[in-house]
C-alpha positions in Angstrom: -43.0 -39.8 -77.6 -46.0 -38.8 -76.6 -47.4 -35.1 -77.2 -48.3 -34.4 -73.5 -44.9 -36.0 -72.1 -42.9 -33.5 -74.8 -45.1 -30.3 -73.3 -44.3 -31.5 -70.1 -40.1 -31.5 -70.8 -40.4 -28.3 -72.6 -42.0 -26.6 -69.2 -38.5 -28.2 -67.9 -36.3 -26.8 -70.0 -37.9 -23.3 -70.1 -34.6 -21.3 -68.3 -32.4 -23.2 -70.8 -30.8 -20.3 -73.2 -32.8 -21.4 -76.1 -30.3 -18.5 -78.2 -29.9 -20.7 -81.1 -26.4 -20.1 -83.8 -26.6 -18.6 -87.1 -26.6 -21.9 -88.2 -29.0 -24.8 -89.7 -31.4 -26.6 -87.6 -29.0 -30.2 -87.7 -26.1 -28.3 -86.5 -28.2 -26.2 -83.7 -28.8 -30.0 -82.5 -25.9 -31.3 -83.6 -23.7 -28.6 -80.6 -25.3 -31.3 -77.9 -22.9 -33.9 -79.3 -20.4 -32.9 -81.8 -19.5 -36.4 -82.2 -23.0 -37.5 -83.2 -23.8 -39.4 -86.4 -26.2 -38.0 -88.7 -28.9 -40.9 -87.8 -28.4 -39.4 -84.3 -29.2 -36.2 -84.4 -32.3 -37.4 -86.9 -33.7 -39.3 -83.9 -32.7 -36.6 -81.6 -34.9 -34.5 -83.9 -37.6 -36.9 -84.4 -38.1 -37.4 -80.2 -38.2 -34.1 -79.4 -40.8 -33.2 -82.5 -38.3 -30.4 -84.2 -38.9 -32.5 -87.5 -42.8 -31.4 -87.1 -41.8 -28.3 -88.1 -38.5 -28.9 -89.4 -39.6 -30.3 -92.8 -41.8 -26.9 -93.8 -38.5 -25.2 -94.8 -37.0 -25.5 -98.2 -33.9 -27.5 -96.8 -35.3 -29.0 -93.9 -33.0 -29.6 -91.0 -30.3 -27.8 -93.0 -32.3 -24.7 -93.2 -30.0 -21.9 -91.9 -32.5 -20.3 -89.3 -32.2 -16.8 -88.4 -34.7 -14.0 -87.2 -34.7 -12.9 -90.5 -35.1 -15.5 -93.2 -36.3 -18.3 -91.3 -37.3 -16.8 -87.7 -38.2 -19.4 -85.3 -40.8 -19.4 -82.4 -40.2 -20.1 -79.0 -41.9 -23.4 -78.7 -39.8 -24.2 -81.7 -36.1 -22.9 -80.5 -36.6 -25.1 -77.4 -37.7 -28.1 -79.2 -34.5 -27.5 -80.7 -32.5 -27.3 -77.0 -34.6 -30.5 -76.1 -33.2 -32.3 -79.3 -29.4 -31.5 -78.3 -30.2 -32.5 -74.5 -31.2 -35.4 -76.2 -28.3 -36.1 -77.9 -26.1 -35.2 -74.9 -27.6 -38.2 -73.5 -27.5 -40.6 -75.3 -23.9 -39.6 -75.7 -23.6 -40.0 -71.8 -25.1 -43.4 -72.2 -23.2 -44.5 -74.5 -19.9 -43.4 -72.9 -21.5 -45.0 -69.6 -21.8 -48.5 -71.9 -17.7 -48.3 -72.8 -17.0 -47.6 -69.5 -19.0 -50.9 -68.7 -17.2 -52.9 -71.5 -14.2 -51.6 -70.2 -14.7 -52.7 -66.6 -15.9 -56.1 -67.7 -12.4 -56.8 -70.0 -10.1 -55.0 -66.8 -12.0 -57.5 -64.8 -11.2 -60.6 -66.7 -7.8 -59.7 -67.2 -7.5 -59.2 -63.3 -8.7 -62.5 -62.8 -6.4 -64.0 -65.6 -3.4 -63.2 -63.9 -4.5 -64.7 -60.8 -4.8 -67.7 -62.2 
C-alpha cells in the first residue's frame, strides 16, 4: 500500500482509542480478530506498515510494548489500530464468503427437492 494512501487512513482513524494493552505488538493486532492466523495478522501488520517499525525491537512483533520499556509514538499506536481494523475486515469478508457458500449449497438443495 502505498505511503500517501496509509497517511491518508491514519487521518481517518485519528478518534479511534489508539490505548494499546500491556501486551506485544501481534496481540495488540491480534484483539481485531481473535480468530486470526498468525500469517494474518503478519499481513495485517505488513499493510498498515506497523512491521516498519515493528522489527527495531529485540522481539519484533512480540515485543511487549509499554510506556516504559518500549514506549510507542502516536503515529505508531495507530498504525497498530489500523492493523487490527484490518484484520476485522478481512474477518468480515471472509464471514461474508461463508455466508455466500452457504446460500449457494441452501440454494441447490432447494431446487433438489423440487425436482
Amino acid at each position: 500500500m502505498e505511503k500517501k494512501k496509509i497517511e491518508t487512513k491514519l487521518s481517518l482513524i485519528q478518534d479511534i482509542d489508539s490505548q494499546l494493552l500491556p501486551d506485544s505488538i501481534y496481540n495488540n493486532i491480534k484483539m481485531g480478530n481473535p480468530l486470526a492466523s498468525k500469517l494474518d495478522v503478519i499481513l495485517a501488520a505488513e499493510k498498515a506498515m506497523v512491521l516498519d517499525f515493528a522489527w527495531e525491537f529485540p522481539n519484533g512483533l512480540d515485543t511487549f510494548v509499554d510506556d516504559e520499556c518500549y514506549p510507542l509514538s502516536a503515529d505508531q499506536k495507530q498504525r497498530i489500530n489500523l492493523a487490527r481494523i484490518f484484520l476485522k475486515m478481512y474477518e468480515i469478508r471472509h464471514l461474508s464468503l461463508i455466508f455466500r457458500v452457504l446460500m449457494y449449497f441452501n440454494d441447490l438443495s432447494a431446487r433438489s427437492r423440487k425436482g
